[in-house]
C-alpha positions as YAML, in Angstrom:
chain: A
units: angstrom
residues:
- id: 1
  name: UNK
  ca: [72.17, 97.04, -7.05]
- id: 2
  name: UNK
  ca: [70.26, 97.58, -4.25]
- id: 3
  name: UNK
  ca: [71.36, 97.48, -0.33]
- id: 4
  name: UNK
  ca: [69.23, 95.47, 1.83]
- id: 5
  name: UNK
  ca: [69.11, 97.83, 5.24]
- id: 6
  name: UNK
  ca: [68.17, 96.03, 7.98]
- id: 7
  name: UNK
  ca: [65.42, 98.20, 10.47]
- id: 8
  name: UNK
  ca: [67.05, 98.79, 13.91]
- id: 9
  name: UNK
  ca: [64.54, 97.57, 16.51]
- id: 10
  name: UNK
  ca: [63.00, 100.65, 18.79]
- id: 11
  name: UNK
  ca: [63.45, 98.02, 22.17]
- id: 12
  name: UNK
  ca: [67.38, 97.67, 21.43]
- id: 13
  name: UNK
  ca: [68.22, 101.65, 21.29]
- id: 14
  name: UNK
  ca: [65.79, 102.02, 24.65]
- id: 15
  name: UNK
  ca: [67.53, 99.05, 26.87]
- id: 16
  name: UNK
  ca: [71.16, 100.62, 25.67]
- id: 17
  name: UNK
  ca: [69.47, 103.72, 27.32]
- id: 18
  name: UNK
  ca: [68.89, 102.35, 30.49]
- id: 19
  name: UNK
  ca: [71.87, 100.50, 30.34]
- id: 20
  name: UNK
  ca: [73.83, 103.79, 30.38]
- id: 21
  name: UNK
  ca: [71.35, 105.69, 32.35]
- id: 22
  name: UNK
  ca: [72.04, 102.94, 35.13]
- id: 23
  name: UNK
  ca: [75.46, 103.00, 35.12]
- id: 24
  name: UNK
  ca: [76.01, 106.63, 34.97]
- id: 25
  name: UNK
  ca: [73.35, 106.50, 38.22]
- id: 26
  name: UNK
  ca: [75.39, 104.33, 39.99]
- id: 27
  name: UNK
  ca: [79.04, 106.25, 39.59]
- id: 28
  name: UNK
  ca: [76.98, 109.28, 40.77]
- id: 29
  name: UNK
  ca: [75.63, 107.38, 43.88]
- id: 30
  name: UNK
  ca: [79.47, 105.84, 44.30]
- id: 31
  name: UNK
  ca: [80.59, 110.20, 43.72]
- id: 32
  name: UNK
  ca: [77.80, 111.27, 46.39]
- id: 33
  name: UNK
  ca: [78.41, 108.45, 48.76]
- id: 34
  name: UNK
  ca: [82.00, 109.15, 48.94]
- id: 35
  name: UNK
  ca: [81.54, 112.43, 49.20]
- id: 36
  name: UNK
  ca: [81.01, 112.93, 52.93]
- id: 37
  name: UNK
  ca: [81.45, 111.21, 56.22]
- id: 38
  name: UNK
  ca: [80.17, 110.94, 59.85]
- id: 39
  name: UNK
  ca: [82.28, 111.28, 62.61]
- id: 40
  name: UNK
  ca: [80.57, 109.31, 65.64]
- id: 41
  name: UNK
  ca: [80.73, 111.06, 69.22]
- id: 42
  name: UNK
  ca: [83.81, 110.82, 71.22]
- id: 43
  name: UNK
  ca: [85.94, 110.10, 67.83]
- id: 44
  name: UNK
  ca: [87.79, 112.88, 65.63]
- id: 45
  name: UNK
  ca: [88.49, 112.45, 61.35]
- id: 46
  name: UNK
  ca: [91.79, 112.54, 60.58]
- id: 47
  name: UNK
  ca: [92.31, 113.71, 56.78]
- id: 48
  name: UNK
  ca: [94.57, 111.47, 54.43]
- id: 49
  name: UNK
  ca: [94.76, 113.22, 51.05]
- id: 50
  name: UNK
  ca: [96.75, 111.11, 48.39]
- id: 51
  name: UNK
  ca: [99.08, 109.47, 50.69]
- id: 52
  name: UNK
  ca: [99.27, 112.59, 52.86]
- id: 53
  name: UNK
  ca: [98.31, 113.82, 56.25]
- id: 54
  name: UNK
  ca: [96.65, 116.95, 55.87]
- id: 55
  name: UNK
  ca: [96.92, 119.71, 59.04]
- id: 56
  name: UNK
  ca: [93.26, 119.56, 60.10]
- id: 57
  name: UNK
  ca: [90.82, 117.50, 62.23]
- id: 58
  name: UNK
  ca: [87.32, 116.59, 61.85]
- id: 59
  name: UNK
  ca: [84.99, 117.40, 64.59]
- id: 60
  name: UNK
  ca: [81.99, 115.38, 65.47]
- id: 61
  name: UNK
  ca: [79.25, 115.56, 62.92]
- id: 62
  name: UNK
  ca: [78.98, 115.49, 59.35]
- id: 63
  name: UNK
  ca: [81.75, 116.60, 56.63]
- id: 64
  name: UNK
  ca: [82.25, 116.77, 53.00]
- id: 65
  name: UNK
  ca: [85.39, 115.36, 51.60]
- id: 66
  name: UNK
  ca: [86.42, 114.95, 48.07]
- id: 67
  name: UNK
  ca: [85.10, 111.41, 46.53]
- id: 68
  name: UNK
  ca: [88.98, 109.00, 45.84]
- id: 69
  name: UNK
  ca: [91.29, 112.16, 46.95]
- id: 70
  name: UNK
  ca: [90.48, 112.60, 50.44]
- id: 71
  name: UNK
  ca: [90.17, 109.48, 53.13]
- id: 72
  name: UNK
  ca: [89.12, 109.80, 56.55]
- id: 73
  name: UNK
  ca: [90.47, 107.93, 59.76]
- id: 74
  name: UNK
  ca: [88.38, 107.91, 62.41]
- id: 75
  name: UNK
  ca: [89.93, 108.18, 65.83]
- id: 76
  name: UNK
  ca: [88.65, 107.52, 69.05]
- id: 77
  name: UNK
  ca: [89.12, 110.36, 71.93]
- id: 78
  name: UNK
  ca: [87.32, 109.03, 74.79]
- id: 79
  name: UNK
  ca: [88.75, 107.64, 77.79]
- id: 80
  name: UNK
  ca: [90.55, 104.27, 77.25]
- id: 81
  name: UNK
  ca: [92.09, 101.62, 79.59]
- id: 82
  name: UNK
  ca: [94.63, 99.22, 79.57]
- id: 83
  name: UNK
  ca: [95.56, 97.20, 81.99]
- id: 84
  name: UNK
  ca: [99.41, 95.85, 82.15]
- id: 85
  name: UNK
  ca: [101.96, 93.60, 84.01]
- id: 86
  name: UNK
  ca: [105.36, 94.60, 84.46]
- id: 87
  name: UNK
  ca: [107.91, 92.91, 85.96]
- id: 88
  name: UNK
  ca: [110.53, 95.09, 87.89]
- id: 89
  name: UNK
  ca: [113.33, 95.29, 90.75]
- id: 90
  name: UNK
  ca: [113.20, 97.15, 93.88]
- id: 91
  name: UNK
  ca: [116.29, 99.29, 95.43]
- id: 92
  name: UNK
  ca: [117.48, 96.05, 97.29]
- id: 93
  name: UNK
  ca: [117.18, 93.93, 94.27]
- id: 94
  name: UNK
  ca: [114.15, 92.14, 94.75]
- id: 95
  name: UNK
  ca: [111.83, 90.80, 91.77]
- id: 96
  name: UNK
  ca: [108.34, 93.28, 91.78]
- id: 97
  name: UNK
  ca: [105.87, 91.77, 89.46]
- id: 98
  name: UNK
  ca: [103.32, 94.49, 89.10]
- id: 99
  name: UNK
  ca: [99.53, 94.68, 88.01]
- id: 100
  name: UNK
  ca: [98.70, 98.70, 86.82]
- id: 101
  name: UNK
  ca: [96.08, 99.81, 85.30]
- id: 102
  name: UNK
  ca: [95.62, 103.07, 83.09]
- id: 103
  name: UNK
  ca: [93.47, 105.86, 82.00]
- id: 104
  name: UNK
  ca: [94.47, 107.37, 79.19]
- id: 105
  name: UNK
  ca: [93.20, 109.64, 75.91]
- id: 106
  name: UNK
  ca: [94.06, 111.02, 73.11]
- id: 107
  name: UNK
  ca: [94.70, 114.47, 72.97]
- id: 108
  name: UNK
  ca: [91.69, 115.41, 70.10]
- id: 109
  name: UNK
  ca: [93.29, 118.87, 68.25]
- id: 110
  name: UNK
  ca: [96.27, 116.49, 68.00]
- id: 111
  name: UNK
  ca: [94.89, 113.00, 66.63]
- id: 112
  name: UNK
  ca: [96.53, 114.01, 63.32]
- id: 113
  name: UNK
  ca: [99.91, 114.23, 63.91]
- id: 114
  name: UNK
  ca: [99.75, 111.15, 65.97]
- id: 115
  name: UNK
  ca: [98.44, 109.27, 63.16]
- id: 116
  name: UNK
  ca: [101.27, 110.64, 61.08]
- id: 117
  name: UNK
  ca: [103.86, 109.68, 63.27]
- id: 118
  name: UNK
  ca: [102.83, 106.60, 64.93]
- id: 119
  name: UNK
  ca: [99.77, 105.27, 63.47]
- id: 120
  name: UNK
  ca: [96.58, 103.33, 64.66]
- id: 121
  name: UNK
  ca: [98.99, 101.08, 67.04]
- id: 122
  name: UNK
  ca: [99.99, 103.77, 69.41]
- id: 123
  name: UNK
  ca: [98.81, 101.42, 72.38]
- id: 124
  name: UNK
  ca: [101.20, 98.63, 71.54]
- id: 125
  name: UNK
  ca: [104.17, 100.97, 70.34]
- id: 126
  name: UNK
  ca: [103.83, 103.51, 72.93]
- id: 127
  name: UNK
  ca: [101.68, 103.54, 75.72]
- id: 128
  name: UNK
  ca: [102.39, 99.64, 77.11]
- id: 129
  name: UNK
  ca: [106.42, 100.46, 76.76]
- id: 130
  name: UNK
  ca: [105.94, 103.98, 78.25]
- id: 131
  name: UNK
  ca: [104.15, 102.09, 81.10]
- id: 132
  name: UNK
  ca: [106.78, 99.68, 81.80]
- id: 133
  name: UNK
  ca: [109.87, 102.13, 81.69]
- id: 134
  name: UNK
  ca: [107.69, 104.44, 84.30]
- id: 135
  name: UNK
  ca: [107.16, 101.21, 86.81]
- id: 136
  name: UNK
  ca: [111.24, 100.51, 86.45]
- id: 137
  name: UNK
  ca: [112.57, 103.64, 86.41]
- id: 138
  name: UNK
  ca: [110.21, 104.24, 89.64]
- id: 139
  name: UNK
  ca: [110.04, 101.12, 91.80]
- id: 140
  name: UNK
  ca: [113.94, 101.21, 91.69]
- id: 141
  name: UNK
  ca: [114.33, 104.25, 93.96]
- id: 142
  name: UNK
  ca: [112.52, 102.27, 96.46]
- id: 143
  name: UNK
  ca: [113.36, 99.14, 98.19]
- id: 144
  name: UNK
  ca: [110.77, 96.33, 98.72]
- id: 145
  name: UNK
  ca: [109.11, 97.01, 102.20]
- id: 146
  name: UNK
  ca: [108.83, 100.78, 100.89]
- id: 147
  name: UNK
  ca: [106.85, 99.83, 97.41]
- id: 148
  name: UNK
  ca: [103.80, 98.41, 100.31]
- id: 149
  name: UNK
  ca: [104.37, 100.79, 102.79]
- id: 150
  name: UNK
  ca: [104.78, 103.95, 100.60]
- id: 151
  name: UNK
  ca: [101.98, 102.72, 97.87]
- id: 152
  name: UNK
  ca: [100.60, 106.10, 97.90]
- id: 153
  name: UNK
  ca: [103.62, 107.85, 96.94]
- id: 154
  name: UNK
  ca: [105.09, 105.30, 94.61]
- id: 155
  name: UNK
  ca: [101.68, 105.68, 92.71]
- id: 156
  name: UNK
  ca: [101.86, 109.30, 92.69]
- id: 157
  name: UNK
  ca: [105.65, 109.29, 91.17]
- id: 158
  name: UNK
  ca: [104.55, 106.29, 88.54]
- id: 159
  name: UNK
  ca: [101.80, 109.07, 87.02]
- id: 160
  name: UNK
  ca: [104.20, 111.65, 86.86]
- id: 161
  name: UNK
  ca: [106.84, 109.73, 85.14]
- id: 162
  name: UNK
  ca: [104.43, 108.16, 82.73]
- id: 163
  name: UNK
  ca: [102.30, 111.59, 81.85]
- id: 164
  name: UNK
  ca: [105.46, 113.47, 80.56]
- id: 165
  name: UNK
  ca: [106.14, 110.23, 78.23]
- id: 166
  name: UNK
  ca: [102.77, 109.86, 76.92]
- id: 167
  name: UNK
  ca: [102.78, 113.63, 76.25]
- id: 168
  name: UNK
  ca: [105.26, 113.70, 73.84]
- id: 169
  name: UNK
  ca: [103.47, 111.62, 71.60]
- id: 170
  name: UNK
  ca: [99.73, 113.70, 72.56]
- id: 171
  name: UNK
  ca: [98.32, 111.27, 74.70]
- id: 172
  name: UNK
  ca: [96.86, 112.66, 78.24]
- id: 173
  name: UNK
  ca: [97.11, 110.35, 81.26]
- id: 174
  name: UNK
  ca: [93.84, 110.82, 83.52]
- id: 175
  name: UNK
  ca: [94.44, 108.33, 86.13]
- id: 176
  name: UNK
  ca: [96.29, 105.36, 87.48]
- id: 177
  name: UNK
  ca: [95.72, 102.22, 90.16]
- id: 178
  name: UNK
  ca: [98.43, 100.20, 90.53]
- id: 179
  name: UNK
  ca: [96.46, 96.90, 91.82]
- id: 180
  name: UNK
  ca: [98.74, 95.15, 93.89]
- id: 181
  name: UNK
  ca: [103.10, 94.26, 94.36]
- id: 182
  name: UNK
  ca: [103.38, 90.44, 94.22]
- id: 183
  name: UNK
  ca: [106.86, 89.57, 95.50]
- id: 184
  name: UNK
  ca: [108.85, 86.23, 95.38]
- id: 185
  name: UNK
  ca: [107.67, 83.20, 98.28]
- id: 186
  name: UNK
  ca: [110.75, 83.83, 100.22]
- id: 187
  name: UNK
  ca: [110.70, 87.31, 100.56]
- id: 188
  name: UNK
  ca: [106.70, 87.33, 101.49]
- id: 189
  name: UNK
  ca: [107.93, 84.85, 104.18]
- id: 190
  name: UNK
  ca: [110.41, 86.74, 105.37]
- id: 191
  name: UNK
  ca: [107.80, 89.82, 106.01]
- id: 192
  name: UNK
  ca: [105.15, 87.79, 107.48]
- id: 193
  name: UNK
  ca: [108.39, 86.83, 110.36]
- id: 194
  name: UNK
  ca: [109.17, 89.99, 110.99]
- id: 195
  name: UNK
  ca: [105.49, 91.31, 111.15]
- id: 196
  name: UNK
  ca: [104.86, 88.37, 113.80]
- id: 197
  name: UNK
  ca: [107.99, 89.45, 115.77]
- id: 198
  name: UNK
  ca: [106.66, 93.00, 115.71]
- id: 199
  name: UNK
  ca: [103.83, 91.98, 116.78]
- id: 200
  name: UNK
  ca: [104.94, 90.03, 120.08]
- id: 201
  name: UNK
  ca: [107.24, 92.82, 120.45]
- id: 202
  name: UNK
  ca: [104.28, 95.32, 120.93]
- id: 203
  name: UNK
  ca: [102.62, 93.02, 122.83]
- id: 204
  name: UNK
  ca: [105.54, 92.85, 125.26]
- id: 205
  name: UNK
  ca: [105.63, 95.80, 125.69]
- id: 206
  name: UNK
  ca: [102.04, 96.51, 126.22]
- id: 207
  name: UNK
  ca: [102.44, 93.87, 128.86]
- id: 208
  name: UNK
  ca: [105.11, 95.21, 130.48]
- id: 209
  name: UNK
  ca: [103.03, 98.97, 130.40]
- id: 210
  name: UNK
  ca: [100.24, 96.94, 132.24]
- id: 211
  name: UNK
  ca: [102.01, 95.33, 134.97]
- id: 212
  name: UNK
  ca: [103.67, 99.01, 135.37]
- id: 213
  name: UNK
  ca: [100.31, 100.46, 135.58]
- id: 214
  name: UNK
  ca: [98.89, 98.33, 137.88]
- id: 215
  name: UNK
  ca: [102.25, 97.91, 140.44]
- id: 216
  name: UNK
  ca: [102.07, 101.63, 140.55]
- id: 217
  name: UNK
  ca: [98.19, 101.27, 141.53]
- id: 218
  name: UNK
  ca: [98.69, 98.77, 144.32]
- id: 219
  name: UNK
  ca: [101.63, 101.50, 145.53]
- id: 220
  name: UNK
  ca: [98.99, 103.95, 145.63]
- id: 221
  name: UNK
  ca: [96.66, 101.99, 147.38]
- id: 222
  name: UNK
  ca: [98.71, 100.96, 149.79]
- id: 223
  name: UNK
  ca: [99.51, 104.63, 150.79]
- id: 224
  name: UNK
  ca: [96.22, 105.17, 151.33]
- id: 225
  name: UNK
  ca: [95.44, 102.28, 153.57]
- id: 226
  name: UNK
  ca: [98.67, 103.58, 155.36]
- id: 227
  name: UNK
  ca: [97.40, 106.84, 155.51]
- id: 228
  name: UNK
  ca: [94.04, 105.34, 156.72]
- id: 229
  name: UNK
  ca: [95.17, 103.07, 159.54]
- id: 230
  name: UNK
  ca: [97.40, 106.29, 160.92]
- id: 231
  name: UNK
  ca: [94.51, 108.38, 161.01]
- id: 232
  name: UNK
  ca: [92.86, 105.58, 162.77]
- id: 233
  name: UNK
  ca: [95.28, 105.27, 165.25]
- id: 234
  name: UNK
  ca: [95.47, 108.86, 165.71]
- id: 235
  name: UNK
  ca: [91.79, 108.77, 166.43]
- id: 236
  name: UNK
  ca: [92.07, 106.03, 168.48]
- id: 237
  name: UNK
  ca: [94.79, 107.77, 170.84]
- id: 238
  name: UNK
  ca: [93.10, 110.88, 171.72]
- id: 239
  name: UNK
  ca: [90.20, 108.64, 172.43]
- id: 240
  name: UNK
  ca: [91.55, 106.86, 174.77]
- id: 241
  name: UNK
  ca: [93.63, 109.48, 176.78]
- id: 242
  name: UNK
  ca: [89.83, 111.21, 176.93]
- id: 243
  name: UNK
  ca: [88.49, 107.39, 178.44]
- id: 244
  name: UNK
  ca: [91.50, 107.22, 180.81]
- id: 245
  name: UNK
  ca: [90.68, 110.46, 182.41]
- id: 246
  name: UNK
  ca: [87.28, 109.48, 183.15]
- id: 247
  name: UNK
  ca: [88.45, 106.04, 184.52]
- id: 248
  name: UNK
  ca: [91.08, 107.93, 187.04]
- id: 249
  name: UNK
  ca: [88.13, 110.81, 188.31]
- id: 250
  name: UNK
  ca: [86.19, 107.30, 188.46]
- id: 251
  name: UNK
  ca: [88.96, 106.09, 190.60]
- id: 252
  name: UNK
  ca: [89.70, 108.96, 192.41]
- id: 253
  name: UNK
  ca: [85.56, 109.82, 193.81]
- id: 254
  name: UNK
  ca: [85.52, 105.79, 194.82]
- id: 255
  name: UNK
  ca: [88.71, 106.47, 196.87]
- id: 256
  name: UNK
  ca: [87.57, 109.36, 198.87]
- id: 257
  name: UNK
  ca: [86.57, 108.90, 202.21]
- id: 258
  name: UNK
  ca: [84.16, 111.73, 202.09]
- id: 259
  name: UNK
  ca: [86.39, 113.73, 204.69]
- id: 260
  name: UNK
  ca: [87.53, 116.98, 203.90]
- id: 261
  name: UNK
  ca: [90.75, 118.14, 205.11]
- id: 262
  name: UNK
  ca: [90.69, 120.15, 208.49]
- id: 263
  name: UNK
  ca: [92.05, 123.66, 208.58]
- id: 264
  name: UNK
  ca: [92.36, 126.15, 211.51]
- id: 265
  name: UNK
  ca: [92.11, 129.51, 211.12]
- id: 266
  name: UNK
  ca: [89.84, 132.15, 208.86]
- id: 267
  name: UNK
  ca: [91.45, 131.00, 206.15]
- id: 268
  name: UNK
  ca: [89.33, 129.32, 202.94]
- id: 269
  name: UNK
  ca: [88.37, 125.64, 202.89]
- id: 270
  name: UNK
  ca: [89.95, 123.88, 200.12]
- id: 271
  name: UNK
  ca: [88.35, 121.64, 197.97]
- id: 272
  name: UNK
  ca: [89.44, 118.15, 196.73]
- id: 273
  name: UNK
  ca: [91.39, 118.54, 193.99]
- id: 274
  name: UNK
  ca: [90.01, 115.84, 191.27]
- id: 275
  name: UNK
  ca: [92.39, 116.70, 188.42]
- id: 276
  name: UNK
  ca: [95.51, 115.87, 191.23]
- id: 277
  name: UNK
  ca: [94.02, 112.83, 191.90]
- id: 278
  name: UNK
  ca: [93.36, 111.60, 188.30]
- id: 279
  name: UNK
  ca: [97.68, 112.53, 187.41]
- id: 280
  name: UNK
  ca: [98.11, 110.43, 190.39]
- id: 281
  name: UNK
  ca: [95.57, 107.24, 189.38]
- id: 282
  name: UNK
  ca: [97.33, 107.69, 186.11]
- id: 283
  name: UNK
  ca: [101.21, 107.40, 187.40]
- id: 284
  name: UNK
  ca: [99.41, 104.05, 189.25]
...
């Protein structure tokens, strides 16, 4: 009996070839292309190896890793903001709704073990509730008027409290601005009152400095003037003593009959005595 055997075609064995030769191409791509990563600037790799978070953290750059073992989270270490309102109470029990905003970033040698114990969601689990318990636990030590007036310190106290918080769980605080205190319609009323009373108050007072100011001018100048006319009058005196004189030798040379008294003996002849006679025009 003879077997009929059927001639395998030469194009069939080739394209099975390929076939294989393709495939075995593309798991090696797959292998080579899962075989390394990039970690972009300002980001850091953390490690996942079967489920696990392994103790080490990918720098910047390029890094091998081994293909459906290892998987690599990238995590972002640059600055990051977020900007939250909080509603709060003051000392004297009034309703603070607050606008804060926040620098923050992730401490980088640390990424991994805040992956490992809170995850990607570290924002909405930690920082925004870390914020809020900072605001409270700050804004009640003060009362309302203090929260404006004291801004400065009330800020400085808010990133204290919140930067030992976010450091237990690696996260650095750089900076915070807490935008403004919004307060309820009656109390703003009530400060605007006694800001207008202050003000008329002050302005009172300034007043009442003024008219001070200028009474104790007119005082002065009205010792001077005094001071002024006396001199005046002092002048004015020894002038006129000076002018009276004159009148009374006037006087006494138009009453002298030109005689001069007659004396016998070798004694001296005396002469008129003018300053006698102007005593005596002055007693008339």
């Amino acid at each position: 009996m003879v077997e009929n055997v059927v001639p395998k075609k030469p194009g069939h064995a080739l394209l099975k070839g390929i076939i294989v030769l393709f495939v075995v191409a593309l798991i090696a791509a797959l292998i080579v292309f899962k075989a390394y990563v990039i970690i972009d600037p300002g980001h850091r790799g953390v490690v996942v190896q079967l489920g696990a978070t392994k103790p080490v953290v990918l720098n910047e750059g390029f890094h091998f890793k081994i293909p459906f073992i290892q998987e690599v989270v990238p995590i972002e270490v640059r600055v990051q903001k977020v900007q939250s309102e909080q509603t709060t109470s003051s000392k004297d029990l009034q309703v603070v709704n607050t606008t804060i905003a926040v620098n923050y970033r992730l401490e980088p040698d640390s990424v991994n073990r805040l992956y490992q114990e809170v995850g990607l969601g570290f924002q909405d689990r930690i920082v925004d509730p870390a914020i809020g318990e900072a605001l409270k636990a700050v804004t009640s030590q003060y009362t309302a008027e203090e929260l404006i007036s004291r801004r400065p310190e009330v800020s400085a106290n808010v990133k204290e409290t919140l930067s030992k918080k976010l450091a237990t769980y690696y996260i650095r605080l750089d900076e915070i601005n807490i935008t403004e205190f919004n307060f309820s319609t009656e109390f703003n009323e009530a400060i605007e009152k006694k800001q207008i009373a202050e003000q008329q108050a002050l302005k009172a007072n300034l007043d009442l400095q003024r008219i001070e100011i200028e009474a104790q001018q007119k005082i002065e100048q009205a010792k001077a003037e005094a001071e002024s006319l006396r001199l005046q009058k002092d002048q004015v005196t020894s002038e006129m003593v000076e002018l009276r004189k004159i009148e009374a030798q006037i006087e006494a040379i138009r009453k002298w009959d030109g005689k001069l008294p007659t004396y016998t003996g070798g004694g001296m002849i005396p002469f008129i005595n003018i300053d006698q006679l102007q005593n005596n025009q002055l007693q008339e």
